[in-house]
C-alpha positions, 0 to 999 in steps of 0.5 A: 915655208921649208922644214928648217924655217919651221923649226927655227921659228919653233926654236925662236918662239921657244927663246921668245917665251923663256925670255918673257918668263926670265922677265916675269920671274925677276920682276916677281921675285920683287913681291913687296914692290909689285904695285901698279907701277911696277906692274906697269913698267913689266907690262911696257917691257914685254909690250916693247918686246913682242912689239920690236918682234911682231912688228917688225920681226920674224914671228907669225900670225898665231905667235902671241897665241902660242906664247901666251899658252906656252906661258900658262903651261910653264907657270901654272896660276899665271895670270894677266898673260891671256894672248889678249893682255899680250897684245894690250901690252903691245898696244900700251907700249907703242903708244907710250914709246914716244913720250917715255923713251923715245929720243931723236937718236935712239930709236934705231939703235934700241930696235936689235935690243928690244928684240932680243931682252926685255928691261923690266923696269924702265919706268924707275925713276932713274930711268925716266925720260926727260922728253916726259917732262908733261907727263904727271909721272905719280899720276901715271903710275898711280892707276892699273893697267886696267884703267890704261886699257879702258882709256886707250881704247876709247882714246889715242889723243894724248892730251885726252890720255893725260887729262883721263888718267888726272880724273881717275887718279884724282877721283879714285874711279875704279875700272867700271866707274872709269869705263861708264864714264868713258861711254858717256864721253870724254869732257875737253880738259881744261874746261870743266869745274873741279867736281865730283859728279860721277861719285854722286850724281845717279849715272854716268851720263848724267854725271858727264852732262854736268861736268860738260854744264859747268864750266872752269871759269866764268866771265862777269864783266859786268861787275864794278870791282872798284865799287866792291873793293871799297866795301867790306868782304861779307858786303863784297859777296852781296854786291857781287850777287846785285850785279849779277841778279841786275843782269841776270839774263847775261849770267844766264846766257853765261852759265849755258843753256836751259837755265832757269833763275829761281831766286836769290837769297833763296830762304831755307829753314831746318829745326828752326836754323834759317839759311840762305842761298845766294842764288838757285836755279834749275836746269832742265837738261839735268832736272836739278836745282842749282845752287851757286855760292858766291865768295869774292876771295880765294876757294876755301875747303869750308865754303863746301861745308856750307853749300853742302848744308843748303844741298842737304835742306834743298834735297829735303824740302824743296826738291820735286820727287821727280827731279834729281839731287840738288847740285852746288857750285861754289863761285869764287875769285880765284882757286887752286884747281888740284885742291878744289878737286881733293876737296871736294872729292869726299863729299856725297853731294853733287858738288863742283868749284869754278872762278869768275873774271870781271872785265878788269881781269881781262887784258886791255887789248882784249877789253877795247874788242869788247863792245860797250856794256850798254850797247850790249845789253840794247843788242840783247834785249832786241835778241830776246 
């Protein structure tokens, strides 16, 4: 390389760092609106930029290093732009960039302009894509750049993105609570219960073996719902545990591996208050009691209230000093998935909310593949 192209390249890292500072200046000069997303868009502004020039543009190998150090000596106390973040930023925007901005036409015509400015707020509402559409923009925006970070360094799956950014909005995980978790392993979205087992089970790993347990919904086609409907709602639930109980084995095989049934109308007594909890079990995986609460309507915040008061005596009288807190599930028909898992969040207990499907649930089609309840049962027995 030539003096002349030296210098034009000092000359462009000079251009390079004054249009980053311009950038973080402005977006300074907004102090009252520097949250997380705004934050957020700044950081994606610069990540397009260096991205556009260190990609595809003229800069060298050390470039990064020398703008982020140019930028320390011209903004002393600057923080979050060590040549690392700069590249993190880089990391974030190119991944982003085709969900956020990216259009069948734009991208060639943006490259020229992403060299040369950055656009700070590109996450304004105004200017947010509509091919985001999927995206929970409030989710999105709602974590730190940290929390990003952690997740897009374990993982480049879009759907495991999204589901990890809803998890740790919905449960206020903090970046090491967030990276614990992660560590333990990311569960499949859409499979797992609304719970809150990271915030109260012992560690991380333990809290993603129970999150990976339990599961978001549950088939019992072995329940006669016509019998149920025709009763009462508080005999509803007894009939509900009667089938289950008759045909615990499958509801075993059903809830997964290394369950074992303790009882049912399981008696707990407290300051001479008697409880009674529809059904426990202990799992030896995650060497707890577990206690189901069985509801035949729609998921009710007050039915948490209830299990966490068997939880409470369980813990106290009934658990081993070995074992691990007790764990609840409330078993419903039906439920809002979003206020379950805001519901359930605050509580310190072990706690998770998951529906069931009876075989009328199911569509015919899907019903006639099914082999015939007794058939079953006989293939099972000679299984066991």
């Amino acid at each position: 390389m030539d003096e002349n192209t030296n210098k034009d390249l000092t000359r462009e890292l000079k251009d390079a760092v004054s249009t980053i500072k311009t950038a973080i200046l402005q977006s300074q000069s907004r102090a009252a609106r520097m949250i997380s997303g705004s934050q957020l868009s700044l950081y994606f502004g610069v990540g397009l930029y260096v991205s556009a020039n260190s990609r595809e543009g003229t800069w060298g190998t050390g470039a990064i290093d020398e703008i982020s150090e140019q930028l320390h000596q011209e903004l002393p106390g600057l923080r979050g732009f060590s040549a690392q973040s700069i590249r993190n930023m880089r990391m974030f925007a190119e991944f982003w960039q085709p969900y956020l901005i990216c259009s069948p036409s734009a991208s060639k015509l943006e490259l020229s302009d992403l060299r040369s400015e950055i656009e700070y707020d590109r996450f304004a509402l105004a200017k947010w894509s509509p091919l985001a559409s999927e995206i929970n923009r409030e989710e999105f925006l709602g974590i730190s750049f940290s929390h990003h970070m952690e997740i897009l360094h374990k993982t480049k799956d879009i759907q495991e993105v999204l589901f990890c950014i809803h998890e740790a909005v919905v449960h206020q995980w903090d970046k090491y609570t967030l990276r614990d978790v992660l560590k333990a392993g990311i569960p499949q979205p859409g499979h797992a219960a609304p719970n809150n087992f990271v915030q109260t089970m012992p560690t991380a790993r333990q809290a993603m073996k129970a999150i990976r347990m339990f599961k978001d919904e549950y088939l019992l086609d072995y329940i006669n719902v016509e019998d149920i409907d025709a009763q009462e709602k508080d005999v509803d639930e007894r009939l509900v545990e009667q089938r289950i109980v008759h045909n615990i084995k499958r509801f075993i095989m059903t809830l997964g591996r290394d369950f074992t049934f303790v009882g049912n109308q399981y008696h707990l007594e407290i300051y001479g208050e008697e409880m009674w909890s529809d059904l426990l079990f202990f799992n030896r995986e995650l060497n707890a009691l577990v206690a189901i609460e069985l509801k035949v309507g729609k998921f009710k915040a007050a039915y948490l209230g209830q299990l966490y008061a068997y939880l409470q005596v369980l813990d106290d009288k009934v658990r081993k000093p070995h074992e691990n807190p007790s764990i609840g599930i409330v078993l419903c028909k039906s439920a809002n998935q979003s206020y379950a898992e805001y519901a359930v969040r605050d509580y310190n207990k072990p706690m998770g909310v998951a529906t069931y499907k009876t075989m009328s649930d199911m569509p015919k089609a899907m019903q006639q593949t099914l082999p015939d309840i007794e058939e079953l049962k006989k293939l099972m027995e000679d299984e066991l």
